[in-house]
VOPAGU-2260 file (C-alpha; in pm, 1 decimal, decimal comma):
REM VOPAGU-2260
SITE   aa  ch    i         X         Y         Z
SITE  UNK   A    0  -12093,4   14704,7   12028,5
SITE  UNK   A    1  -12382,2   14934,9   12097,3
SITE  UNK   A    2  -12559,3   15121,5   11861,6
SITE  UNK   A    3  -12411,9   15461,2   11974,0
SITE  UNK   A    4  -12073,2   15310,6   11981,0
SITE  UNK   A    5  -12056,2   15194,8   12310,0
SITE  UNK   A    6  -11921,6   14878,5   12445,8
SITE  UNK   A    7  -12218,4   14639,0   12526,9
SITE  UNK   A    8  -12232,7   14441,1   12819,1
SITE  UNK   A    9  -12400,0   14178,1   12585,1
SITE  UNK   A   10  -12237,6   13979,8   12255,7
SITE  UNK   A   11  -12493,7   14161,9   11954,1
SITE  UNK   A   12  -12545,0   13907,9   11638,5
SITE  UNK   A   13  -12492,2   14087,0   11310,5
SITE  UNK   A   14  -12809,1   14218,1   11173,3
SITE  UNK   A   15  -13041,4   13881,8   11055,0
SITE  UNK   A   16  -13119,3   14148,8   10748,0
SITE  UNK   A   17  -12755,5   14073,2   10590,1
SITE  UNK   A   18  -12824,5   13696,8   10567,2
SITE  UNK   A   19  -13105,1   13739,5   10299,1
SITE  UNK   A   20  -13101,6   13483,8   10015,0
SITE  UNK   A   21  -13148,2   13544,4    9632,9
SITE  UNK   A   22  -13215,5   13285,9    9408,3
SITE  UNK   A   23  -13144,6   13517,4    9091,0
SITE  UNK   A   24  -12756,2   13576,0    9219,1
SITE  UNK   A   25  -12644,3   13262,4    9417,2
SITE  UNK   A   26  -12307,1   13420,5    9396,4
SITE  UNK   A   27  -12413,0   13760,8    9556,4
SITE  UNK   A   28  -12600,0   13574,0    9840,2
SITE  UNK   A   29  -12272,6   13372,5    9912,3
SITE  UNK   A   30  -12112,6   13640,3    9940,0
SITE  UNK   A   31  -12346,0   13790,3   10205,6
SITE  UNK   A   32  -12361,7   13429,2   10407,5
SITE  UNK   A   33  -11983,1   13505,0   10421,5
SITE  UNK   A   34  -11985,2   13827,2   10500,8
SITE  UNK   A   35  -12299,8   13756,3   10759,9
SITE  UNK   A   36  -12050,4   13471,4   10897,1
SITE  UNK   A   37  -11778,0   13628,4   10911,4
SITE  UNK   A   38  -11939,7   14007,8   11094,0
SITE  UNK   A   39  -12076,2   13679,7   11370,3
SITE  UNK   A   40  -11747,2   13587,7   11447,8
SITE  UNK   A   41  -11554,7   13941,2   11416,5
SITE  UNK   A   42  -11822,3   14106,5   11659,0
SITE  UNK   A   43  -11760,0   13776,3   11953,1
SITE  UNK   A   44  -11449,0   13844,6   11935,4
SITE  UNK   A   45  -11385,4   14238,2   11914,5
SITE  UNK   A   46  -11712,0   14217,2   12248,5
SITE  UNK   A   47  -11421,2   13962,0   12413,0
SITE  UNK   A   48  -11139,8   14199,1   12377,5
SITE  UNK   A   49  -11320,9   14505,3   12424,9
SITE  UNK   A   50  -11496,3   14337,2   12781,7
SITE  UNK   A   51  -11160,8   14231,1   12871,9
SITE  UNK   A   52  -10995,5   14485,2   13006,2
SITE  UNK   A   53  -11189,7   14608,6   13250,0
SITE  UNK   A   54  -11140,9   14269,0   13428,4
SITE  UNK   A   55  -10775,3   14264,3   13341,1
SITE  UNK   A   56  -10715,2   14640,0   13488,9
SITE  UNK   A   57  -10886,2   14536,0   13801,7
SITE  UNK   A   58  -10739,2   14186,0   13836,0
SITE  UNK   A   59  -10365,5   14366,0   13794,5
SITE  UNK   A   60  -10441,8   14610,1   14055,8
SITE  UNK   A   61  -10590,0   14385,2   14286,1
SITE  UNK   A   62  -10290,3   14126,0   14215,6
SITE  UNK   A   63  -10051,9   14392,1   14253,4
SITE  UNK   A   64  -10215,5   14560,3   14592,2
SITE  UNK   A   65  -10218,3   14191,1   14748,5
SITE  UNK   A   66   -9875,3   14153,3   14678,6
SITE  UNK   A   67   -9761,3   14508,4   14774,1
SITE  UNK   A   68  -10022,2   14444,6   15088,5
SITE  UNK   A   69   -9819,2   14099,1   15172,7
SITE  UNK   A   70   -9515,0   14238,4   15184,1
SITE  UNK   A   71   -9537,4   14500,3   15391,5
SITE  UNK   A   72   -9683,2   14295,4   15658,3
SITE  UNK   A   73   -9380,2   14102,4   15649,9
SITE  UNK   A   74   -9215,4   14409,5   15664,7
SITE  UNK   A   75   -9363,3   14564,1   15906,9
SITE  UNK   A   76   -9206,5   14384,5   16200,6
SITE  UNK   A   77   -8871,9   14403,6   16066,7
SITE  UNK   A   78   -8948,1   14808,3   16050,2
SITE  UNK   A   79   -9055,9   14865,6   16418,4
SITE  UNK   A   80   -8748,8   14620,3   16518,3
SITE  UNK   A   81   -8491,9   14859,0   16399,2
SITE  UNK   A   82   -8726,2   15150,5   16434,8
SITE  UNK   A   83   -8752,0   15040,4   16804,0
SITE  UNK   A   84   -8360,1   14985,3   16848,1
SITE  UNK   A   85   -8340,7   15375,2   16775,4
SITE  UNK   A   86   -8655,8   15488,3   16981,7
SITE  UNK   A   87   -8656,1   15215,4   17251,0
SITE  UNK   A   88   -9018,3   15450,4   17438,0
SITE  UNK   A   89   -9217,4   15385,4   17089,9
SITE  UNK   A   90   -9527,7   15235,0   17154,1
SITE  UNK   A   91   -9635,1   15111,0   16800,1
SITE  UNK   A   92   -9780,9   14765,8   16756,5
SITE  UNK   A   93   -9615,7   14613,6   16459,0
SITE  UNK   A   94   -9834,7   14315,0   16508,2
SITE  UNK   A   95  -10125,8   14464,2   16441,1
SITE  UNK   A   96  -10043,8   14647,5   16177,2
SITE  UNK   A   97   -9877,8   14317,2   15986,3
SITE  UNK   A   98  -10241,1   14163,5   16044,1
SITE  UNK   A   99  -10410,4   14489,9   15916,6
SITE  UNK   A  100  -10218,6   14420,4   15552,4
SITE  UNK   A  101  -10209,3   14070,8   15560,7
SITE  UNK   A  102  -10592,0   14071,7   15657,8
SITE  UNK   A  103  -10653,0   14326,3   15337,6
SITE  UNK   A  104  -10437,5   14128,7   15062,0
SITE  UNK   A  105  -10671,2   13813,4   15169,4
SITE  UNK   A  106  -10987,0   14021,5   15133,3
SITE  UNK   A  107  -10881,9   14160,5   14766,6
SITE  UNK   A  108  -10801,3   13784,7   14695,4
SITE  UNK   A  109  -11168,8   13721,6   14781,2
SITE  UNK   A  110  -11309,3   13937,3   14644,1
SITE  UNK   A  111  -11143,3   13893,4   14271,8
SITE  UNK   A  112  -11203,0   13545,3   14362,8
SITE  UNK   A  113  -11583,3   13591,6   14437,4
SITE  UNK   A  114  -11653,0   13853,0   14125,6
SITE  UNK   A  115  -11446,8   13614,8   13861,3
SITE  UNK   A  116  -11198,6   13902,2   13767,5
SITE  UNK   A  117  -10856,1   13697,6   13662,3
SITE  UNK   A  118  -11083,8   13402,9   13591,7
SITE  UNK   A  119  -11286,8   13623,9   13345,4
SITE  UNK   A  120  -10976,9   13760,8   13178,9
SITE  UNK   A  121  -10835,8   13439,4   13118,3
SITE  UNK   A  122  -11135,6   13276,4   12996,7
SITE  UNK   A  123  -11219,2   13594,7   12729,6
SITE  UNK   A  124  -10915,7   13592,8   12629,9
SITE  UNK   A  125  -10895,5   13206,3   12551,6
SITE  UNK   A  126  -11228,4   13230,1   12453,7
SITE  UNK   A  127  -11145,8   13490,6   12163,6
SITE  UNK   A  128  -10810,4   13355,7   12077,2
SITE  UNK   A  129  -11008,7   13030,2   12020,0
SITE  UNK   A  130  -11264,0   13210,0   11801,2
SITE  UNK   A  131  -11010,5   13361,6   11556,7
SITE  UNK   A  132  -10867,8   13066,0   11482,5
SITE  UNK   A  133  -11153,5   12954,9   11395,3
SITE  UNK   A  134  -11204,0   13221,2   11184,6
SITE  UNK   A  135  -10905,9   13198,9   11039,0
SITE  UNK   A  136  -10993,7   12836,3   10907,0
SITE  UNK   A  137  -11299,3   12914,8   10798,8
SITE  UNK   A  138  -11151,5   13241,6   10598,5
SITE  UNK   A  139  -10961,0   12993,0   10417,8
SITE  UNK   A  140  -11164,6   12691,0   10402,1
SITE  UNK   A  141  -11446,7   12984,7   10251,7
SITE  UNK   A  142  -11188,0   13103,2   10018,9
SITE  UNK   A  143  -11109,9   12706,0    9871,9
SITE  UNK   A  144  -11480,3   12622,6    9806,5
SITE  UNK   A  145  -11538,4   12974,2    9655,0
SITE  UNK   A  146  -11178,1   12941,2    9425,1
SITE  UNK   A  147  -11348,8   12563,3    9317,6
SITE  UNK   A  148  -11706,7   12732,6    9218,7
SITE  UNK   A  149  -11839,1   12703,8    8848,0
SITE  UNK   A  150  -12055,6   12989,3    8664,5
SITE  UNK   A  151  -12277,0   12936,2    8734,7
SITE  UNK   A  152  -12252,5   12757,0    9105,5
SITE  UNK   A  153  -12416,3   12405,4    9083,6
SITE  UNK   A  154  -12643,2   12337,6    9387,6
SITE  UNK   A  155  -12382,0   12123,8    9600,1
SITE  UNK   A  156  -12154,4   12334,7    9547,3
SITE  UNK   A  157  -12399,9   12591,3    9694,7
SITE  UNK   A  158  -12471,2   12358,3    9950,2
SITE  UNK   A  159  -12134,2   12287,0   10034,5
SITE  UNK   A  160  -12075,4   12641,3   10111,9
SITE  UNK   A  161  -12392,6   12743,4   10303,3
SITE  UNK   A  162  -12316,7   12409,3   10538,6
SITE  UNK   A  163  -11981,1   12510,6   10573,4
SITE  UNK   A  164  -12077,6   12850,6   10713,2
SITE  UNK   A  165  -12341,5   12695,9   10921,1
SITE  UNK   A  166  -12087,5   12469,2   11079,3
SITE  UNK   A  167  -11876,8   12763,0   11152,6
SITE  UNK   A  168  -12166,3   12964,9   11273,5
SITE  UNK   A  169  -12245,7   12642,0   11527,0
SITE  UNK   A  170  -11900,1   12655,5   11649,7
SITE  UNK   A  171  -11866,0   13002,4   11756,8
SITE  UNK   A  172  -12164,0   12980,3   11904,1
SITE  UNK   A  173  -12062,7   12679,8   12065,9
SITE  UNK   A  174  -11772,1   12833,6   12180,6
SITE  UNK   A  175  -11968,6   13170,0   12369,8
SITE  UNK   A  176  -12248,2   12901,5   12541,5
SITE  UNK   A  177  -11914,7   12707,1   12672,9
SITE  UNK   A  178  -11781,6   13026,1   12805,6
SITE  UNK   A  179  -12108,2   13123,2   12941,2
SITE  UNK   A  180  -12144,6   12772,8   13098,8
SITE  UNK   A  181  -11811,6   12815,9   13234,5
SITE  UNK   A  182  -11904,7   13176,4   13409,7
SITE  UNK   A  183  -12206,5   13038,0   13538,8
SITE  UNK   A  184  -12059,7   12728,2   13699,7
SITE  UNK   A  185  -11761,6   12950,0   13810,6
SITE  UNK   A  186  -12000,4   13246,9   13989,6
SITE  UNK   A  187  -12232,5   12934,7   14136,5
SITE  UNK   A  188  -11944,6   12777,2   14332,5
SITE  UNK   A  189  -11822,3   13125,4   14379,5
SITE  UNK   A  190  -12137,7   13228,4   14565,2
SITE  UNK   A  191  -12188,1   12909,7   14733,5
SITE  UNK   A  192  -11826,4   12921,5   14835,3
SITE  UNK   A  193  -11895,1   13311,4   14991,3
SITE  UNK   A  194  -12210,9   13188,3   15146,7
SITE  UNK   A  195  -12062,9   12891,4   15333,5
SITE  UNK   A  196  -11794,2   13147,6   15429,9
SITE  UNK   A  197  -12015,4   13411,6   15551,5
SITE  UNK   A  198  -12230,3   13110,1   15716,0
SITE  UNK   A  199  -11891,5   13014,3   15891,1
SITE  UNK   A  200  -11826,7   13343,1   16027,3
SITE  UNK   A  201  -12156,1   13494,3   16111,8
SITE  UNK   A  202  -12158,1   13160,8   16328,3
SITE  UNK   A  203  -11821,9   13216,3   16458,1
SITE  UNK   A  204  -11891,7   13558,8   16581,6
SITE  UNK   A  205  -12238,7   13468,1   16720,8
SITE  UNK   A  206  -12023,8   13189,7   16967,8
SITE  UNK   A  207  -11772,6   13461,7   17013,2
SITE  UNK   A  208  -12084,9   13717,7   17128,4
SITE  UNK   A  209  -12241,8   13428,9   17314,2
SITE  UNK   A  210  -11926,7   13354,0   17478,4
SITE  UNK   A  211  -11844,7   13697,5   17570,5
SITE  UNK   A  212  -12194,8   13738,2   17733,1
SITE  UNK   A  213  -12155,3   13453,6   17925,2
SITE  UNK   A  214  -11815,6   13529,8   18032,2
SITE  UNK   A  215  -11974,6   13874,9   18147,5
SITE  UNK   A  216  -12218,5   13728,7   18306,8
SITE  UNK   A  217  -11984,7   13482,5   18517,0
SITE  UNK   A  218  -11786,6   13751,6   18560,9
SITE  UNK   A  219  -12087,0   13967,5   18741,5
SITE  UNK   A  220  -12255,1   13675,6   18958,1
SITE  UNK   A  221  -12227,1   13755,5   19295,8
SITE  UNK   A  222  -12001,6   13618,4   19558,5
SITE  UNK   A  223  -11974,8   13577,9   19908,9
SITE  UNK   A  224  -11781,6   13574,4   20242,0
SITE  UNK   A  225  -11800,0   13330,1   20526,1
SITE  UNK   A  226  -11539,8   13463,0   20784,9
SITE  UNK   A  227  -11438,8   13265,4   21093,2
SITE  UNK   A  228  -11305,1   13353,7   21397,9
SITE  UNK   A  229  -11183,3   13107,9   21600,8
SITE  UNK   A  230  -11128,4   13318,5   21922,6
SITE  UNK   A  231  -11440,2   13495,2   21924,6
SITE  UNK   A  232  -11517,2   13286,9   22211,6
SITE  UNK   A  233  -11308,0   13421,1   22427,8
SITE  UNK   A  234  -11453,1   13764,4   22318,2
SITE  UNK   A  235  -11584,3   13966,2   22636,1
SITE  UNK   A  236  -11959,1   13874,0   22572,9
SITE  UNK   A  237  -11884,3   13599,2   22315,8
SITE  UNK   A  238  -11933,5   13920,9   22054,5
SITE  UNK   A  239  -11725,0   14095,9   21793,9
SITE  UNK   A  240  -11787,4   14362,5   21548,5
SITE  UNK   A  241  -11719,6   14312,1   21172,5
SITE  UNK   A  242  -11725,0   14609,3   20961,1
SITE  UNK   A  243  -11700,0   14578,4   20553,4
SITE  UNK   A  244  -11601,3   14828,8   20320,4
SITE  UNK   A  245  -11448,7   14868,0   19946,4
SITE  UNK   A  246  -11381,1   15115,6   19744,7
SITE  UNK   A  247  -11680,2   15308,7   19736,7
SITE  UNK   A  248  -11707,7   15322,0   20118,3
SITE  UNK   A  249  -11892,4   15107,1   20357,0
SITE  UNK   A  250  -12122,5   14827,7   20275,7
SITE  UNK   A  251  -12158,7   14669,7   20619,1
SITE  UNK   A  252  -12144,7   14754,3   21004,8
SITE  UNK   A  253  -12259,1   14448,8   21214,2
SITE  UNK   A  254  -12254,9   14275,1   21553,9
SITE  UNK   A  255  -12176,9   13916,4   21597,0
SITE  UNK   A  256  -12288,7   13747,9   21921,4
SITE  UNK   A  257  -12290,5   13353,7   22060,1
SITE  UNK   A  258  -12065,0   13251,2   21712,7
SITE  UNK   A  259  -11717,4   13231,7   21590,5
SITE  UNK   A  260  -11870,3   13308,5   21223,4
SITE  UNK   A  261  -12013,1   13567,2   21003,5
SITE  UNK   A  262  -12177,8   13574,3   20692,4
SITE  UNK   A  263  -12283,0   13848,3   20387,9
SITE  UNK   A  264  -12408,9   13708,2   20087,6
SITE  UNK   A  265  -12436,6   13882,5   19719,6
SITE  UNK   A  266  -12144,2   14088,1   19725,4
SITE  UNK   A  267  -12012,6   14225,8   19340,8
SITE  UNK   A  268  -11678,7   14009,6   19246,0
SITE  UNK   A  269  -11442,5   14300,3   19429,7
SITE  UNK   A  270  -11172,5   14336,9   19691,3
SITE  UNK   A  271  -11283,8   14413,5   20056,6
SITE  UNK   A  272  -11153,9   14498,6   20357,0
SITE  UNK   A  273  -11271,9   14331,8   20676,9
SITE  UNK   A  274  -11225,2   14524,2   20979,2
SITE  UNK   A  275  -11283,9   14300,1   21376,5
SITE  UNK   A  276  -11338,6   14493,5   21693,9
SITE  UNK   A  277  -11380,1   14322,9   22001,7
SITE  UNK   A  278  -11293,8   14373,9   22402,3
SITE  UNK   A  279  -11095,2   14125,5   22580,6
SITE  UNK   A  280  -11075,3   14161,3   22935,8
SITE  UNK   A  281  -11235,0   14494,2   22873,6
SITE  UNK   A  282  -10947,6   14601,8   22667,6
SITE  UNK   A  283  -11056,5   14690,1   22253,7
SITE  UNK   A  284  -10871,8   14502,3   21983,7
SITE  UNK   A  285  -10890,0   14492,6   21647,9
SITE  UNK   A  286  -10810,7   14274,9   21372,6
SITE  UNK   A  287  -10808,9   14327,2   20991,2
SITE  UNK   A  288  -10827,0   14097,6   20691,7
SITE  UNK   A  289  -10872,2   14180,8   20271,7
SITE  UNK   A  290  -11085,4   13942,1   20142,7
SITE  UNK   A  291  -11123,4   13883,6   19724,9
SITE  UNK   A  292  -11468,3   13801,1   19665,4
SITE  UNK   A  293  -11483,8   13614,2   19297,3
SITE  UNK   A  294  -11784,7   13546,1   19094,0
SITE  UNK   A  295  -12001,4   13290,6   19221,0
SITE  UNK   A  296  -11769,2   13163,7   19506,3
SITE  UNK   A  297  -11752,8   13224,9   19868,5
SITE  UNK   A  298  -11462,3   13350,2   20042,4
SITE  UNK   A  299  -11373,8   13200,3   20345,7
SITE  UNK   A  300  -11133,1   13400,0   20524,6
SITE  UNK   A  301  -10971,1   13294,6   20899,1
SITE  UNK   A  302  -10961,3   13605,8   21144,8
SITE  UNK   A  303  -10787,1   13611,6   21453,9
SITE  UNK   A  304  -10768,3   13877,5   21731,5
SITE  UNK   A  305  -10441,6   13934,6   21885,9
SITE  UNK   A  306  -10585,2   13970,4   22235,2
SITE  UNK   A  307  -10385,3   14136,0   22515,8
């Protein structure tokens, strides 16, 4: 505890003053190696209980949201099944939403996970179970040695008690660097653990990036069309015209002459419609094609005139 009362975030020693020794009263000093002992043990494990339940009040919540969380995600399907069955024009994406819980029950598993929360409550509270047992013992073992003490106490007797109480004193002590040891090694793996995982995703959403910018930029090279007429010969002239247009109005107005082909290169991935004029006989005709222009391929659409 802090001075002011407050729980510390730290285990405090009793004050070294109460451990003073005085030849003149051997009894009296006992008394105060007990006491000294004893105030050790009694403030590891009042700091245990008292650090506890923070951990335990978040680790019930958390427990209890993930839960609450996982089950309405399974829920939720079931829901917009009969929900739907009564309002067959709703819209709402029960899939989603099942993901959306799931997704946060994992991520408050995590994170007690990461910070140690049910971990830490188990281990303080083993930890200061442990300890008053110990205590308990020692209480006992304390009150034997004292009950057997002559007047006055001969020096192994003296010695007998001050080595019992810095046995026990070793022990709890042992017991709080074993805890310790065990939060360290727990928050190492922990962080490693959250480190790989944030390794794994930050390179799983790079790919994904990467993979989306390449698919945009397939998905933007440029195509083109290589039309062919095979009657174009027979074309007054040996000539045709081939107009182009999309969408946005037209892109090309051009006159073919001595060849059954035409050609326009670096067109946007699009739909287009190809329109043929031509004169046979010195009559017009016309002929009209659509032509799907895909990224980075040609087209290679077959025209024919219906001539008169």
């Amino acid at each position: 505890m802090a001075a002011d009362g407050a729980p510390s975030r730290n285990i405090q020693p009793a004050p070294s003053g109460s451990i003073a020794w005085d030849a003149a009263e051997p009894v009296k000093s006992l008394a105060n190696v007990g006491s000294y002992v004893d105030g050790v043990a009694t403030t590891s494990i009042q700091w245990y209980w008292t650090n506890k339940r923070w951990k335990c009040q978040l680790s019930r919540f958390i427990q209890f949201s993930a839960v609450a969380l996982t089950a309405a995600g399974a829920l939720v399907p079931i829901i917009a099944h009969i929900w739907k069955a009564r309002e067959p024009s709703s819209t709402v994406d029960s899939g989603l939403w099942a993901s959306l819980f799931v997704g946060l029950a994992a991520a408050l598993i995590g994170l007690d996970k990461a910070f140690g929360l049910s971990s830490g409550w188990a281990r303080y509270v083993l930890t200061a179970t442990s300890i008053q047992k110990a205590l308990e013992e020692f209480r006992l073992e304390w009150m034997i040695l004292s009950a057997g003490l002559s007047q006055p106490p001969k020096p192994e007797q003296v010695t007998a008690l001050i080595q019992r109480a810095k046995e026990f004193v070793s022990t709890i002590a042992g017991m709080v660097l074993q805890e310790t040891k065990d939060w360290v090694s727990e928050f190492q793996s922990n962080m490693a653990q959250l480190e790989k995982d944030v390794k794994a995703q930050l390179d799983t959403l790079a790919a994904q990036v990467q993979k989306a910018s390449q698919s945009r930029e397939a998905a933007s090279r440029p195509g083109s069309i290589e039309l062919t007429v095979p009657d174009a010969d027979r074309t007054d002239g040996f000539e045709f015209h081939a107009t182009l247009t999309n969408e946005s109005g037209k892109l090309g107005d051009e006159t073919v002459t001595n060849a059954k082909s035409w050609v326009r290169l670096n067109l946007a991935p699009a739909q287009y419609s190809l329109t043929l004029t031509a004169t046979f006989g010195g009559k017009p005709v016309a002929a009209h094609a659509v032509v799907e222009v895909k990224p980075g391929e040609i087209a290679k659409p077959t025209v024919t005139f219906s001539a008169p």
